[in-house]
C-alpha positions as a Markdown table, in Angstrom:
| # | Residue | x | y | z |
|---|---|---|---|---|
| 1 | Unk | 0.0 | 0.0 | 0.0 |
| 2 | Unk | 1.9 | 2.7 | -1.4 |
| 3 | Unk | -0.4 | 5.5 | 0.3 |
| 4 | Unk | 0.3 | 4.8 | 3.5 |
| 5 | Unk | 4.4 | 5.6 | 2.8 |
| 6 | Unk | 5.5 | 9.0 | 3.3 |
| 7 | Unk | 9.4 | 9.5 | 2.9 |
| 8 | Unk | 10.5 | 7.2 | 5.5 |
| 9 | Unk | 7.5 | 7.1 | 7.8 |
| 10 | Unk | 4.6 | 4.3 | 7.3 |
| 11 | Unk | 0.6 | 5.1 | 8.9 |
| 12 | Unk | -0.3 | 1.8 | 9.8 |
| 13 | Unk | -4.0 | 1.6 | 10.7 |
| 14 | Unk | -5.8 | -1.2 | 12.0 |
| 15 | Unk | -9.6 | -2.6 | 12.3 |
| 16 | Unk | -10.1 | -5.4 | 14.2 |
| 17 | Unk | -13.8 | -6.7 | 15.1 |
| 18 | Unk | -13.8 | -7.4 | 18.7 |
| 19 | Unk | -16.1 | -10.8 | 19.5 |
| 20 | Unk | -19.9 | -10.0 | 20.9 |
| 21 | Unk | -19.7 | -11.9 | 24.2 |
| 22 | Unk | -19.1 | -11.2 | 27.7 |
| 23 | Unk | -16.1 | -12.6 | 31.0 |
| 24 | Unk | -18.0 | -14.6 | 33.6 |
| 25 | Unk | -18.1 | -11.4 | 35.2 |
| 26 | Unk | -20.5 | -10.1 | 32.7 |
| 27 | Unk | -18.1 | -7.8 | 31.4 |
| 28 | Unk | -18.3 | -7.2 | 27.4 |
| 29 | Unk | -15.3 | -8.1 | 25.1 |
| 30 | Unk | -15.1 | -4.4 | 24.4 |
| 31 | Unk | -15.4 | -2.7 | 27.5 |
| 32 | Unk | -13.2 | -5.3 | 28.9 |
| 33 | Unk | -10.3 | -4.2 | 26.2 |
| 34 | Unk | -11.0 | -0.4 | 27.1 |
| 35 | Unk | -10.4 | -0.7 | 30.7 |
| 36 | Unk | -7.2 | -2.5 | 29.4 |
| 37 | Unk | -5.9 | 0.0 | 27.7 |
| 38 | Unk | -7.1 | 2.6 | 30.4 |
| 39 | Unk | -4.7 | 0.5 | 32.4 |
| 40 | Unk | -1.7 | 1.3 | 30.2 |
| 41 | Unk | -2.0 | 4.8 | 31.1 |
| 42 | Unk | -1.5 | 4.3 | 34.8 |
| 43 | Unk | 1.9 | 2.8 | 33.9 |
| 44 | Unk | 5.1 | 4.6 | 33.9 |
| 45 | Unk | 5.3 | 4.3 | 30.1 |
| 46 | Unk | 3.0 | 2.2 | 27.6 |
| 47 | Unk | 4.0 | -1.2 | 26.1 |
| 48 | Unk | 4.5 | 0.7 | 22.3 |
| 49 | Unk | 7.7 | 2.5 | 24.4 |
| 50 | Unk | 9.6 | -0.9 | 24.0 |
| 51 | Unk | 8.3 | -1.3 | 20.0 |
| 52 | Unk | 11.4 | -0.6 | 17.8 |
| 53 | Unk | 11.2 | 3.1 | 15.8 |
| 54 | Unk | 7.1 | 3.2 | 16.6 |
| 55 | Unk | 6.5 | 7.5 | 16.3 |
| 56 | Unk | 3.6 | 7.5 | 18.0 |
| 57 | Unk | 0.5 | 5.3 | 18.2 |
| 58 | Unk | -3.1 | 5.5 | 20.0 |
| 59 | Unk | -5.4 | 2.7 | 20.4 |
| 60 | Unk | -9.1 | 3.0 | 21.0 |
| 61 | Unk | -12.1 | 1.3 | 21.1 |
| 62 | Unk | -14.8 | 2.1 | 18.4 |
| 63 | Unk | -18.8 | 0.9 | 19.4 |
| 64 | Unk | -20.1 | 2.3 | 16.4 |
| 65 | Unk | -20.0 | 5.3 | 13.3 |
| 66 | Unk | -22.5 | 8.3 | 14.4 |
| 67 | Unk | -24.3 | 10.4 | 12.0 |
| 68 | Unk | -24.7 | 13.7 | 13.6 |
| 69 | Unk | -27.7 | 14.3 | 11.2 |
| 70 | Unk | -29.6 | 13.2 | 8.1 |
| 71 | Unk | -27.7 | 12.1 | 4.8 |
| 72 | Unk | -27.4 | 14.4 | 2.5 |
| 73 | Unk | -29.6 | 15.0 | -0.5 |
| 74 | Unk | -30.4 | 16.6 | -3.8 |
| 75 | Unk | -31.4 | 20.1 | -4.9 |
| 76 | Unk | -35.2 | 18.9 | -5.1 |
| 77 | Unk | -35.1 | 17.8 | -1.6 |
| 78 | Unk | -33.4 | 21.2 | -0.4 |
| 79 | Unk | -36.2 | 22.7 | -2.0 |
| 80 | Unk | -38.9 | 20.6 | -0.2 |
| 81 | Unk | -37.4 | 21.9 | 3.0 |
| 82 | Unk | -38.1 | 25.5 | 1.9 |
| 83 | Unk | -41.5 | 24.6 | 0.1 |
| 84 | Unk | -43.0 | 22.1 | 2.7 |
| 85 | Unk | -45.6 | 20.3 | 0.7 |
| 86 | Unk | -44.4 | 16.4 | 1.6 |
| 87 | Unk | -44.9 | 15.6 | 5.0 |
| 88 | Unk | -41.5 | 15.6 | 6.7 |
| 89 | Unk | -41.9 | 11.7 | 7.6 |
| 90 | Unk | -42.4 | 10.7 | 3.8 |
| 91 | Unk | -39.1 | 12.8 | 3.4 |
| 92 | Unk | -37.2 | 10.7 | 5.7 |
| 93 | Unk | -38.5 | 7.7 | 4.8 |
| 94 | Unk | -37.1 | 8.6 | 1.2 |
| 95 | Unk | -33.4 | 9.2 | 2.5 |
| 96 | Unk | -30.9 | 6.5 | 2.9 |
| 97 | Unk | -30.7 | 4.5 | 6.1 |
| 98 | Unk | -27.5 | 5.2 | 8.1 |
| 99 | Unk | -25.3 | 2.7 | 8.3 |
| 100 | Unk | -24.1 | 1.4 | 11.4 |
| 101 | Unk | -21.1 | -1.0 | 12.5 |
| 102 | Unk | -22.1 | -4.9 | 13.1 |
| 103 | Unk | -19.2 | -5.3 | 15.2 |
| 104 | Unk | -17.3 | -2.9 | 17.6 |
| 105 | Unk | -13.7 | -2.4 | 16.6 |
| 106 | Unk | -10.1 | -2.4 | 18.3 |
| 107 | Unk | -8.8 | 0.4 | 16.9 |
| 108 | Unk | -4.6 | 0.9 | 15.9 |
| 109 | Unk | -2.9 | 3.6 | 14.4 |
| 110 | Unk | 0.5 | 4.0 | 14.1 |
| 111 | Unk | 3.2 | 5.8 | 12.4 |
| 112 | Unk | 7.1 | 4.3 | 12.4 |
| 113 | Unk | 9.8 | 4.3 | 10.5 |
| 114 | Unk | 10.2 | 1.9 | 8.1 |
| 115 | Unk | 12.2 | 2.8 | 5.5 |
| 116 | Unk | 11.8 | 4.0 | 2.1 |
| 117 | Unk | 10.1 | 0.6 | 1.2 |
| 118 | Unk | 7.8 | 0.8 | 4.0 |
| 119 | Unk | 9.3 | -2.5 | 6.1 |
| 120 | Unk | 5.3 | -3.1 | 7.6 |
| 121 | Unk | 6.3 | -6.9 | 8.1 |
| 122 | Unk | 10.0 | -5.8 | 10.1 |
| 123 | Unk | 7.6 | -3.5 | 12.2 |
| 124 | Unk | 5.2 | -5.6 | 13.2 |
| 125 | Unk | 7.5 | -8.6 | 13.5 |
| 126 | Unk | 9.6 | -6.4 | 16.4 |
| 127 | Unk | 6.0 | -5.4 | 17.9 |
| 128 | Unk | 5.6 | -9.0 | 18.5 |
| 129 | Unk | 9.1 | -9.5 | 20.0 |
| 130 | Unk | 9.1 | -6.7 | 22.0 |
| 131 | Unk | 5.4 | -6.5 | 23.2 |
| 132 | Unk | 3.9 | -10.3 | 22.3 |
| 133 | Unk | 1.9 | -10.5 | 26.3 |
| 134 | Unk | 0.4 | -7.3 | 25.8 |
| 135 | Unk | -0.5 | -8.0 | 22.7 |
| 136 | Unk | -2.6 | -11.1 | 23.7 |
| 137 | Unk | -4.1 | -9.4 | 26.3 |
| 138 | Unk | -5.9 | -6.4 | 24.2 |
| 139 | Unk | -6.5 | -8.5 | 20.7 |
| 140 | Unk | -7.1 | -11.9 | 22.5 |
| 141 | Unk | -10.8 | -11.1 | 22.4 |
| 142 | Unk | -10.9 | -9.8 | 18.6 |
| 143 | Unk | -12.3 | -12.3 | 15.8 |
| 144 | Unk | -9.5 | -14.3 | 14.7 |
| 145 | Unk | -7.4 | -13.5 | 16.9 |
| 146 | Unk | -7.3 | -17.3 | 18.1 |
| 147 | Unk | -5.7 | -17.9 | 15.1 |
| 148 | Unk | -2.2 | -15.7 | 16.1 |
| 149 | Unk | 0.7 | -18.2 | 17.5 |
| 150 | Unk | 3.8 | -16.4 | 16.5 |
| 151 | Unk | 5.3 | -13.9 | 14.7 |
| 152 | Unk | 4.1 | -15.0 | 11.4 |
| 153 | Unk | 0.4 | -15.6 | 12.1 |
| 154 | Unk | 0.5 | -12.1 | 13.6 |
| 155 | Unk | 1.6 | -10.5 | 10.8 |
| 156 | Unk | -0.6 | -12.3 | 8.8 |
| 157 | Unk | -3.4 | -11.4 | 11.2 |
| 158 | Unk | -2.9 | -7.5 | 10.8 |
| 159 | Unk | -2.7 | -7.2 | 7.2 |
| 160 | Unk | -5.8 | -8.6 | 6.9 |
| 161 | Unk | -7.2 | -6.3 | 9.7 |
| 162 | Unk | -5.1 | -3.1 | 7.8 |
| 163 | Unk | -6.8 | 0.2 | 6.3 |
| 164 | Unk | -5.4 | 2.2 | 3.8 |
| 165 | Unk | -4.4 | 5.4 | 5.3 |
| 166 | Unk | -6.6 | 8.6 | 3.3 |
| 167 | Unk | -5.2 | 11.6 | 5.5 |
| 168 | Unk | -1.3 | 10.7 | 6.5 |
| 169 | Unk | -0.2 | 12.6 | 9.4 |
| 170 | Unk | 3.5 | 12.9 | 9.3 |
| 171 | Unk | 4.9 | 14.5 | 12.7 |
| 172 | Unk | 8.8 | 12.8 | 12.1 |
| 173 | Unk | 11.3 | 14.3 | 10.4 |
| 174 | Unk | 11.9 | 11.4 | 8.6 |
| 175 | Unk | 14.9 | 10.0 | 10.5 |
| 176 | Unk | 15.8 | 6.8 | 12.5 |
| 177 | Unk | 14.0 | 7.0 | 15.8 |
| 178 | Unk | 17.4 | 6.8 | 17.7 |
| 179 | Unk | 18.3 | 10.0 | 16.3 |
| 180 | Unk | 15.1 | 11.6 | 16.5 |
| 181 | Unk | 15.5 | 10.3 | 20.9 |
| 182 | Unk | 19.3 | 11.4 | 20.7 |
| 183 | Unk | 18.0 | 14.9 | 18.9 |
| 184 | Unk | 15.2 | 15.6 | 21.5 |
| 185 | Unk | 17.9 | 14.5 | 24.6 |
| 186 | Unk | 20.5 | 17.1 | 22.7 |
| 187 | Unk | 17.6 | 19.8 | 22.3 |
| 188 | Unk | 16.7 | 19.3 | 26.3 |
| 189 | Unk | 20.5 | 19.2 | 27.5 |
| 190 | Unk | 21.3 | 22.2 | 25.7 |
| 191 | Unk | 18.6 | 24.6 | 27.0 |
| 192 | Unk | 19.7 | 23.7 | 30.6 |
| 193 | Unk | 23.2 | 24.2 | 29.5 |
| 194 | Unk | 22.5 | 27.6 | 28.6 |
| 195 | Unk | 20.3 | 28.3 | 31.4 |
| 196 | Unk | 23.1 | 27.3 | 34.2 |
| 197 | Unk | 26.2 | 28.8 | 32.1 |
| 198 | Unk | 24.5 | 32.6 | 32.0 |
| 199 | Unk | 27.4 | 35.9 | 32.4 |
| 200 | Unk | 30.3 | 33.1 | 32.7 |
| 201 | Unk | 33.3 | 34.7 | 31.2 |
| 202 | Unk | 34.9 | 32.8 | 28.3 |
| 203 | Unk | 37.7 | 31.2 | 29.6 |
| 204 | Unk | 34.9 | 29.3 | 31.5 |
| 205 | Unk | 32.0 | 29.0 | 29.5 |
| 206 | Unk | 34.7 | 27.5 | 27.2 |
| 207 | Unk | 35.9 | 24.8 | 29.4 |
| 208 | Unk | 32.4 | 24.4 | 30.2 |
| 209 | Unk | 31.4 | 23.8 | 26.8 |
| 210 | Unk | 34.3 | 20.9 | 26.0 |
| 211 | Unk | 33.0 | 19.2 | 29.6 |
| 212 | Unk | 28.6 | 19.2 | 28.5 |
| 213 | Unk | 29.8 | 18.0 | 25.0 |
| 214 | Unk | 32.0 | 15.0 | 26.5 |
| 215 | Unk | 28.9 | 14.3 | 28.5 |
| 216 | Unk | 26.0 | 14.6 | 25.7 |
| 217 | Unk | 28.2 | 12.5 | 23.3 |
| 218 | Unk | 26.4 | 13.9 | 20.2 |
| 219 | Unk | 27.3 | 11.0 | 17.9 |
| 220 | Unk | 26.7 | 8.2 | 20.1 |
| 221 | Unk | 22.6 | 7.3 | 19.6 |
| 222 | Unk | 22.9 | 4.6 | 22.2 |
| 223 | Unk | 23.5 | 6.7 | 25.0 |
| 224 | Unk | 23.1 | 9.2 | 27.1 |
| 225 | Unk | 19.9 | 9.4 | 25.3 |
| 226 | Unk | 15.6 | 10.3 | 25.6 |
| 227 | Unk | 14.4 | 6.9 | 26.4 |
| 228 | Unk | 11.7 | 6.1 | 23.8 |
| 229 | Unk | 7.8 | 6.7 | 26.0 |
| 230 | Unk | 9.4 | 9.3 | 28.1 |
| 231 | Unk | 6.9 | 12.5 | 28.6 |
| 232 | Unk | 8.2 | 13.8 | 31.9 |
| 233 | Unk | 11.7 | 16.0 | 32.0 |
């Protein structure tokens, strides 16, 4: 799916139909995967933090499409509603039914890095490696989901639960993740940098200087680094 590369970054979107049953608790599927998820926020980071050059992902739980008011219509039908002459239930009687969702949905979108060939197997493949537990615990009650034993199956699984992206959001600059994580670490260090060396003379502020960069280590991505997750300074 060509559309859903941009540069280097790849919008991954996935659908998948969560099963209409209940725990023995009487607790549906669905609700049962929301409170899940609601759990992930109460952890110091979520899951995705450990998912190889994953941007930034949400996951939510869709009960249905809403139609915040009638269908549209034609110019004949616009003019009804300024010349009132059919009765306004014959007029939406004559209007297409909504259309509503048999199924509610585990929603996952994603964007990551995958290269310029869009690596969406090498993604989700790492997902599993990194994640696989959590994983089972939020699609373990989606249809076909029963189905998922490995890495393979799982891949298998999400391409056939996979959307073509129609608006792409692309908030990377198009690089690695590492050096988007060493960038943003750089960015942070050097504001407090600046903040702590203020009126230093420049025998000092020099010295200084030589001592922060020895620290930061600009070209080494591995560390000291933003750890991948992290929203707190």
């Amino acid at each position: 799916m060509t559309g859903n590369i941009s540069g280097n970054a790849y919008a991954l979107t996935i659908l998948s139909p969560i099963k209409d049953g209940y725990t023995p608790d009487e607790i549906a599927y669905a609700d049962l995967i929301r409170d899940r998820l609601q759990g992930w926020n109460m952890e110091h980071n979520s899951p995705m933090a450990k998912v190889p050059q994953t941007y930034l992902c949400r996951f939510f739980v869709l009960d249905d499409v809403y139609t915040e008011s009638l269908p549209g219509a034609g110019f004949l039908d616009t003019l009804t509603d300024l010349l009132p002459v059919v009765p306004d239930r014959t007029r939406r009687n004559a209007l297409p039914k909504e259309d509503h969702l048999q199924s509610r949905y585990l929603v996952f979108s994603c964007n990551f890095h995958g290269g310029a060939g869009g690596d969406l197997e090498g993604y989700l493949r790492g997902m599993w490696e990194a994640i696989g537990d959590r994983i089972r615990e939020i699609w373990g009650y989606c249809y076909g989901f029963e189905q998922v034993t490995d890495a393979d199956t799982f891949i298998t699984y999400m391409k056939k639960c996979q959307l073509p992206a129609a608006l792409f959001f692309n908030g990377s600059n198009d690089e690695p993740l590492e050096e988007q994580l060493k960038a943003l670490y750089l960015k942070q260090e050097l504001a407090k940098f600046a903040a702590e060396n203020q009126g230093l003379d420049a025998a000092t502020l020099r010295r200084n200087f030589q001592a922060f960069m020895q620290r930061v280590a600009p070209t080494n991505l591995a560390e000291p680094t933003w750890l991948a997750g992290k929203y707190r300074i």
